[in-house]
C-alpha angles and dihedrals in degrees: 000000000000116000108253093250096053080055081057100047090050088053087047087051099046088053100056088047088052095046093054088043089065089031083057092041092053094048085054088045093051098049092045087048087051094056111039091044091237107162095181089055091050088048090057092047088053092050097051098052082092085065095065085040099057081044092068107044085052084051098047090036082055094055107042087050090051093049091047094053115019104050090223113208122225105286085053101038084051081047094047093046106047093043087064096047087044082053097064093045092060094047088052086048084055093042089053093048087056089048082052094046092054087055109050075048091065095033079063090085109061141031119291106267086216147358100280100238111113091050096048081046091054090042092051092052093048090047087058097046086052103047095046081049094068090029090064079053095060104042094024098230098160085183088065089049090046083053088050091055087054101052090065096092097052082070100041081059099050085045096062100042078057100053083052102053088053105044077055093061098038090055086042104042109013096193086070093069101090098052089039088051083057100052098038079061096046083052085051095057094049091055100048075054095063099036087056081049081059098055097045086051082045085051094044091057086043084053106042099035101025083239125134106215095171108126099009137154084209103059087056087053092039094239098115096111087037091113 
């Protein structure tokens, strides 16, 4: 029979998945809503951000409760921890997707700048990232979170060749520059995504192996579970 406070760290733990999968879903919503110009689609993605949000609190709430009462030794306490910075991660994931979804809202209104390819690329990458990340929490390979961290900077490329391509538009044909401003922010937000992907992968190590891998050298060479 299971102690009563591993029952409440499975709950803690089913939360925090819950609450990425509809980080991850309103991510998908607010890219689908981007390029195919659905503003009721973008509108639902907008209502439901309180959703995430209520997530959080009852995450945070959960832990601070457990640490109060349950003396948690070091494994839980790791556990505890990293599943309320992981929480905010995914709320600002969530906060991002609805910043996508105003957009594409505005975007609405006029003709695509441009054929939508590089940012569902970016998206899709982000997604993933996300998605291994809290998968890493749910089957502790450190090695797979160490991979997430890496990706980054497959977004950070796409990102700037982005930004590029539509400074370029906005200096060759200046009524462009509203709609480019508004993309060069969408690819922002993909990229904070994935950066917030980054940390939970960072959180996960921290978690799995007690090391902390933010700001490394080794992270960059793969060697930080070397030892």
């Amino acid at each position: 029979m299971k102690r009563f406070f591993d029952v409440e760290l499975e709950s803690f733990r089913s939360h925090l998945i819950l609450m990425g999968e509809k980080s991850m879903e309103q991510v998908r919503r607010s890219l689908k809503a981007l390029v195919e110009s659905n503003i009721s689609l973008a509108d639902q993605v907008i209502a439901a951000d309180d959703e995430i949000d209520k997530l959080e609190v009852e995450i945070d709430d959960a832990a601070i409760r457990y640490m109060n009462l349950r003396a948690p030794i070091a494994t839980e306490l790791r556990l505890v921890i990293v599943g309320m910075k992981a929480s905010h991660d995914l709320e600002r994931v969530g906060d991002e997707a609805t910043n996508i979804a105003r957009r594409a809202v505005r975007l609405s209104a006029e003709p695509p700048l441009k054929p939508y390819v590089d940012i569902p690329r970016m998206a899709d990458i982000a997604i993933e990232m996300l998605r291994d990340a809290l998968d890493c929490f749910l089957n502790g390979d450190a090695q797979k979170a160490l991979a997430v961290v890496q990706r980054d900077s497959e977004v950070d490329t796409i990102n700037r060749q982005l930004y590029r391509e539509l400074t370029s538009f906005m200096i060759e044909k200046p009524d462009t520059i509203s709609r480019a401003l508004e993309l060069m922010f969408i690819s922002k937000s993909i990229e904070r995504i994935a950066d917030h992907a980054t940390n939970i992968a960072e959180e996960m190590i921290f978690l799995f192996k007690a090391k902390d891998v933010r700001h490394t050298e080794e992270v960059k060479k793969g060697s930080a579970l070397a030892s």
